[in-house]
C-alpha positions in Angstrom: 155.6 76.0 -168.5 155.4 79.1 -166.0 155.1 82.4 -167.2 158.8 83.4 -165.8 160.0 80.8 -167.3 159.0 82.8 -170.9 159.2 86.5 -169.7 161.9 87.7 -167.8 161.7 90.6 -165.8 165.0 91.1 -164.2 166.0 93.6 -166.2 167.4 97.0 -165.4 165.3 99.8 -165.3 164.4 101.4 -169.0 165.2 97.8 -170.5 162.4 95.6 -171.8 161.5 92.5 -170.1 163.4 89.4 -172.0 161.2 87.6 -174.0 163.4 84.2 -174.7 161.2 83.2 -177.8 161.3 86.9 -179.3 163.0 89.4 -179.7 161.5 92.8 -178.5 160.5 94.5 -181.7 158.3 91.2 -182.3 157.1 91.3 -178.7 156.0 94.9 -179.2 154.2 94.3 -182.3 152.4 91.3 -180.5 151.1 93.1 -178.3 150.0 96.2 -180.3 148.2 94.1 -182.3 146.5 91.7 -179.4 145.5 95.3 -177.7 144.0 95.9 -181.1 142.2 92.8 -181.9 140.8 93.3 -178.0 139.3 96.3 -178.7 137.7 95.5 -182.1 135.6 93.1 -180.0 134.7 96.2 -177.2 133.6 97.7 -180.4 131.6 94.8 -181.7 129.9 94.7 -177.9 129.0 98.1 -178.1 128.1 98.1 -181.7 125.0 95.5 -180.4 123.9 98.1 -177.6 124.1 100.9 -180.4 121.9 98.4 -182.7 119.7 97.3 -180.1 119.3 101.6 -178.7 117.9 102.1 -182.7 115.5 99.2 -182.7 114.0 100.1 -179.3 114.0 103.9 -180.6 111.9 103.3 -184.1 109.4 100.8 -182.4 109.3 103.5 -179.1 110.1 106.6 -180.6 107.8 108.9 -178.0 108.6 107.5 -175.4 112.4 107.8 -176.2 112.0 111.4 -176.9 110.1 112.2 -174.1 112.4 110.0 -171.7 115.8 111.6 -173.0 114.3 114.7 -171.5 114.7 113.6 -168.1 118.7 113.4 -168.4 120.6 116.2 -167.5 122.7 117.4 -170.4 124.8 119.7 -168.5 126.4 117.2 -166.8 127.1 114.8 -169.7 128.6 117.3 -171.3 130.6 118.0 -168.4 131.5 114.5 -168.5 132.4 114.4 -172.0 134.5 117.4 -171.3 136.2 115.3 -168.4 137.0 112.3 -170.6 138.4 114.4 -173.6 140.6 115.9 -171.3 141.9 112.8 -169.8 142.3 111.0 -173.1 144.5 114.0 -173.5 146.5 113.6 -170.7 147.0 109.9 -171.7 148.2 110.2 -175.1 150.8 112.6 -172.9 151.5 110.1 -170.8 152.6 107.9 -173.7 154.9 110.7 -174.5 156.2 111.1 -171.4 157.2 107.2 -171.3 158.7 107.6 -174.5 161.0 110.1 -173.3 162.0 108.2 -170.3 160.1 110.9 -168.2 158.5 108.7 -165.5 157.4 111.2 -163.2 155.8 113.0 -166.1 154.0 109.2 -166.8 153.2 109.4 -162.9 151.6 112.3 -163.4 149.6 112.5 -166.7 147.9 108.9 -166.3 147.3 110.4 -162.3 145.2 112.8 -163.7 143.6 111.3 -166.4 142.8 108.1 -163.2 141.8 111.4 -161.2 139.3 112.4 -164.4 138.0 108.6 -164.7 137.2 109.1 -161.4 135.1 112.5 -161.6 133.4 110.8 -164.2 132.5 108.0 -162.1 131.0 110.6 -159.6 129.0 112.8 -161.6 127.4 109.3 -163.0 126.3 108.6 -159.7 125.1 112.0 -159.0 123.1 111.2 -162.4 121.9 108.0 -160.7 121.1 109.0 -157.1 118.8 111.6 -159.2 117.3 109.2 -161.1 116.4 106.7 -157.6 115.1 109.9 -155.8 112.7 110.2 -158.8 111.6 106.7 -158.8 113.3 106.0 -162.1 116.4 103.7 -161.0 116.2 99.4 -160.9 114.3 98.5 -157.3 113.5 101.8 -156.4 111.2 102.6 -159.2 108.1 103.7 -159.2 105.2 104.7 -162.5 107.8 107.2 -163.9 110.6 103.7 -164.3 107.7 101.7 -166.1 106.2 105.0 -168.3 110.0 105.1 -169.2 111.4 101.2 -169.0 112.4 100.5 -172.4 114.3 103.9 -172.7 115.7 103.3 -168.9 116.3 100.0 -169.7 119.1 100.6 -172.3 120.0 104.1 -170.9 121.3 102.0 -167.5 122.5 98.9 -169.4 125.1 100.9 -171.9 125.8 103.8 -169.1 126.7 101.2 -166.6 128.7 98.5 -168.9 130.7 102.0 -169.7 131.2 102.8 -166.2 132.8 99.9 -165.5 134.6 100.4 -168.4 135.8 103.0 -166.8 136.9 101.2 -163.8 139.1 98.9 -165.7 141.0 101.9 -167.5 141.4 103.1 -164.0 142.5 100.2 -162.9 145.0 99.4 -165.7 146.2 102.7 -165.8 147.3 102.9 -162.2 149.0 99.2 -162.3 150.7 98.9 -165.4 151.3 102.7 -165.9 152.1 104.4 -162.5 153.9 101.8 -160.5 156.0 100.5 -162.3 156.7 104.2 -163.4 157.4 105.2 -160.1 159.8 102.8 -160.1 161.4 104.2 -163.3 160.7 101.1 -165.4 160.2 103.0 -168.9 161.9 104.5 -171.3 162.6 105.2 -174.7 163.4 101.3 -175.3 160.4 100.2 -173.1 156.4 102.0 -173.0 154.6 99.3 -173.9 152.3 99.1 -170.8 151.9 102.9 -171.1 151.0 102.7 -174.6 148.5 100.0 -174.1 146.8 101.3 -171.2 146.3 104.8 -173.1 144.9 103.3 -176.0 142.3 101.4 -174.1 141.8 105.0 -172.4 140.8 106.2 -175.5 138.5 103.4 -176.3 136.4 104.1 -173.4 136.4 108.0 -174.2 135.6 107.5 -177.9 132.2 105.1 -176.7 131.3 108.2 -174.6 131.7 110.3 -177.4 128.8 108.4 -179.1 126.7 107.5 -176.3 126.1 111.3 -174.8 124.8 112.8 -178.1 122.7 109.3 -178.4 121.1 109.5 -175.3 121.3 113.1 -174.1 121.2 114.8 -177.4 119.0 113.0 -180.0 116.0 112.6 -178.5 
């Protein structure tokens, strides 16, 4: 069976799409929950890199110290500061959509995209650092392998959050701001808006935990 065939979405605008084996509260609490079940297992993938950062630590503790040193904590904490703000913004958004403001929807989950992307380029600025000083993959040098096991998970859970960071860009910008620009939500209908913030937040709350692990604890 097609997927029009179950969801309809020739609806007016501010209407939910027609579900025709549930009704819409049931439909909304599906997918509030499947959002939530999808992000217990980002947790449970991020719970391994936190495991696997405090195994590597206790078996390579000076290395880890000395390592951490080479990050620049001014600008993950200018990061941080960027994310907060934008999770911000998003919870706004979610707001917004519940008051069938779409332009205010267009416009919080812009900025909060906008701060996703900031973030995105100070991390580079981070990297390109790091390559100059021999201490990036393929461009490494004795400072990468003096450093690997630290580098080694420093790159691994920085870069599987970037691209978290993509997605939430990504989601936010096609199941928040078009269809809000085409007045799609309202008080009866901010389930994408809703979603898209709370995996948002997700990807702000990892950061939360991995700038004081890796910037700050060493």
């Amino acid at each position: 069976m097609s997927t029009s065939a179950i969801v309809d979405h020739n609806v007016p605008p501010g209407e939910p799409p027609i579900i025709h084996h549930m009704d819409t509260p049931t439909a909304y609490g599906a997918a509030k929950l499947g959002m939530w079940l999808f992000l217990a297992t980002e947790v449970l993938l991020f719970a391994v890199m936190f495991c696997s950062f405090a195994i590597m630590r206790y078996y390579h503790l000076d290395e880890f110290h000395h390592a951490s040193k080479n990050l620049n904590v001014w600008l993950g904490a200018f990061n941080t500061a960027v994310l907060l703000f934008s999770s911000y913004t998003a919870a706004v958004a979610v707001t917004k959509a519940q008051q069938g403001d779409n332009a205010g929807v267009v416009r919080n989950f812009g900025i909060s995209v906008f701060c996703g992307l900031i973030f995105l380029v100070v991390k580079t600025i981070e990297y390109t650092g790091k390559a100059h000083h021999g201490m990036f993959p393929f461009v490494w040098n004795s400072h990468f392998y003096e450093y690997k096991n630290f580098l080694g998970i420093y790159y691994c859970m920085t870069g599987l959050h970037a691209l978290h960071v993509i997605i939430g860009m990504v989601v936010m910008f096609i199941y928040g701001i078009k269809p809000a620009m085409k007045n799609r939500f309202s008080g009866k209908y901010y389930t994408p808006v809703e979603l898209g913030a709370l995996y948002w937040h997700l990807v702000d709350l990892i950061w939360i935990y991995l700038f004081p692990l890796l910037y700050l604890v060493g």
